[in-house]
N, C-alpha and C positions, 0 to 999 in steps of 0.2 A: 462335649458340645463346644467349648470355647477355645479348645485347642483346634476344632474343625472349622471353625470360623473366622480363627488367625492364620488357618492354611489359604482358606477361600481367601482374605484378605491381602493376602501375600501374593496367592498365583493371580489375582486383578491385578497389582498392581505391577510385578513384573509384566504382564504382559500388556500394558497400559506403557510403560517406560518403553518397550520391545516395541510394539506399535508407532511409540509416538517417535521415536528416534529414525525405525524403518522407516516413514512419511517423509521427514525431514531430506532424509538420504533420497526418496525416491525422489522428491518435488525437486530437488538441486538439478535434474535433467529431464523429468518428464512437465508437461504443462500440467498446472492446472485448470480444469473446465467447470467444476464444480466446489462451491464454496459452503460453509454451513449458511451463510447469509442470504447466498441466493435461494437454499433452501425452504430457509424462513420466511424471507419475503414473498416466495410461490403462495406457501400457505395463507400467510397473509391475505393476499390475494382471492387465494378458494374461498376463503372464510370471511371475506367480504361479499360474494355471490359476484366474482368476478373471474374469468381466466387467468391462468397466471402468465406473467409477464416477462421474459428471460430473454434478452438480447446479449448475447456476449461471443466474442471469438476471440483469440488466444492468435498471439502475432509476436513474432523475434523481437528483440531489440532493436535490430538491424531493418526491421519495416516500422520503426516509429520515429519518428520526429526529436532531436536531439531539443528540440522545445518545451517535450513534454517533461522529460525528465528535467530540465533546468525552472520550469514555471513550480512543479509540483514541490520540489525541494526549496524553492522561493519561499513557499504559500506555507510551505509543513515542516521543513528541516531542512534550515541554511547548514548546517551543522551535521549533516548526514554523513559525509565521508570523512569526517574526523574522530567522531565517536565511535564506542563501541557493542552500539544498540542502543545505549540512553543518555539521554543528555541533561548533566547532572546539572549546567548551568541552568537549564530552562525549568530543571525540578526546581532548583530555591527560586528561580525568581517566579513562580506557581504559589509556591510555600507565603512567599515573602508578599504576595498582591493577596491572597486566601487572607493572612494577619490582619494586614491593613483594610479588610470588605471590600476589595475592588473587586470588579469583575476579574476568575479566574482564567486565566493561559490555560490554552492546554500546552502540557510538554508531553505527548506523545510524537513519540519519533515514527518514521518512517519505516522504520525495522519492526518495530512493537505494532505497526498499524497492520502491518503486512500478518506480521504472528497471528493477531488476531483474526484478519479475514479468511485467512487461511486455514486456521485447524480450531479455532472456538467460536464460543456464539457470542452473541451482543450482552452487555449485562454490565452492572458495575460492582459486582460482588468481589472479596477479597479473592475466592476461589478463582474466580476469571484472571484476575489481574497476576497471578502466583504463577498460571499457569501459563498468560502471556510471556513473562519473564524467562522462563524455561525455554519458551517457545523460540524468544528472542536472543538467546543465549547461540540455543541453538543453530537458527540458521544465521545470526552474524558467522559463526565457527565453520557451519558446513556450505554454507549458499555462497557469502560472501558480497559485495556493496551490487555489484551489478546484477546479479541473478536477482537481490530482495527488490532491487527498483525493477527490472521485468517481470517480477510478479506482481508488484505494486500494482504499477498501469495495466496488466491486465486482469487483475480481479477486483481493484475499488470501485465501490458502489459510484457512479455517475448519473446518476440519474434513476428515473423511476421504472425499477424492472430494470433499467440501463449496466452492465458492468465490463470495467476495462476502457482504456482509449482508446481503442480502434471502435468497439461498439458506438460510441457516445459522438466517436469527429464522422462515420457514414452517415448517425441518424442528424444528428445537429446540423453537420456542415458539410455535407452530401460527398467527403473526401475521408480518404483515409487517413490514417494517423502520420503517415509519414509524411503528407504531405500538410501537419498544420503548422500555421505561421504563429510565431510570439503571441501575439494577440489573442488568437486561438486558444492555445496553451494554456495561456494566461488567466481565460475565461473560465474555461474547463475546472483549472485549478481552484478558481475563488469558489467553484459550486461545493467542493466536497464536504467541507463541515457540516453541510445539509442540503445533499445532492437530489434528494424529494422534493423540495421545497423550491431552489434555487433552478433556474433552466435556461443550460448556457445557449440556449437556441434563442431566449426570447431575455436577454439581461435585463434585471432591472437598474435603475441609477444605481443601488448600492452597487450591484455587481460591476456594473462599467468601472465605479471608481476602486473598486477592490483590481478591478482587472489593469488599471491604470499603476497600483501600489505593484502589485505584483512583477509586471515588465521591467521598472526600475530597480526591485530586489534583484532581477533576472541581472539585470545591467550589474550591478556591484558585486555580481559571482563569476568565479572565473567560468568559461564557455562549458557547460558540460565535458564533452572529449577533452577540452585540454586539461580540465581538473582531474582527470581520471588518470592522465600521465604525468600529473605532479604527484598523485597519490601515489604512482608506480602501480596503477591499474592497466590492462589491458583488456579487451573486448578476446573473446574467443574467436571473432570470425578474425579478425586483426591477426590474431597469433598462426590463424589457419592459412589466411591467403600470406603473412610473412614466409612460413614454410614452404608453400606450396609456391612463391616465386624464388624459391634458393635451389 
């Protein structure tokens, strides 16, 4: 019996590795439209005796606002194209304000936010967080800086029932992603720590002046696209139409 239970044990968990790796591969070029989160929140929803709630559509890089990505790495990880999935600075200085009773930092990166909305559920348990790291391991390795930030903006929770930028700038500000402005951006971005709560459609002063902090972190980063070709990034579509004009 205990040897058939170290097999069962075995074949879950290869095929759990097998699984989790296949995802990773596939997500690197197909969208994702479904999240465990949005899943959650459906429920949620039913089980308040209410319909569920799911606005989200799935948009290139290349149709969104080089805003968005510059406000959200402002707001969440100045530090995002330098590291590699985590950023060991923002852990001790977590570590180090947790000592002292301040209020804690979060140092969750961009990479690791994504891991999560993407293949785990909400939770603060060791197991989540073990399994994030995996996660994040992973697609820094196979996705790489720009595919994790267009999956970012298209499946972070924005609101209520809300996910993705392109969802959150038609319903807010009756425009598409590509076309928002700083400011926009900027808004959008202050909401996500508690995108239920917070609604960039109607700011409150905190949000205004969160959205004011934000614009000037914008300013003290280099432009999106140019930082991408100091990193020695390129854009796919960039490397397509180079070809495609030789």
């Amino acid at each position: 019996m205990k040897r058939i239970i170290l097999l069962w044990l075995r074949n879950i968990a290869i095929f759990m590795f097998t699984f989790s790796v296949t995802s990773v591969v596939l997500f690197k070029w197909v969208p994702v439209y479904l999240t465990p989160l949005m899943l959650s929140r459906a429920i949620d929803h039913i089980a308040d005796g209410h319909l569920p709630r799911l606005h989200h559509k799935w948009v290139s890089m290349d149709e969104i606002s080089d805003n968005a990505a510059q406000a959200v790495r402002a707001s969440e990880d100045q530090r995002f194209l330098d590291h590699s999935g985590f950023d060991t600075e923002a852990m001790k200085q977590a570590i180090d304000e947790a000592k002292r009773g301040k209020r804690q930092r979060g140092a969750s990166t961009i990479s690791q936010q994504t891991a999560k909305n993407v293949f785990l559920w909400n939770g603060r348990s060791w197991l989540r967080k073990g399994l994030e790291a995996c996660f994040t391991v992973m697609i820094e390795a196979v996705w790489g800086k720009q595919r994790i930030m267009e999956v970012y903006l298209n499946v972070a929770e924005t609101g209520d029932g809300i996910y993705g930028i392109e969802a959150v700038s038609r319903i807010n500000f009756n425009k598409s992603a590509k076309q928002l402005t700083e400011g926009e951006a900027a808004l959008i971005a202050a909401t996500l720590p508690n995108p239920r709560e917070r609604n960039s459609a109607h700011p409150t002063p905190y949000l205004r002046k969160r959205r004011a902090h934000i614009v000037k972190q914008m300013h003290n980063l280099h432009p999106w696209a140019r930082d991408l070709e100091l990193h020695g990034l390129t854009t796919d579509n960039k490397d397509a139409n180079d070809k495609s004009s030789k």
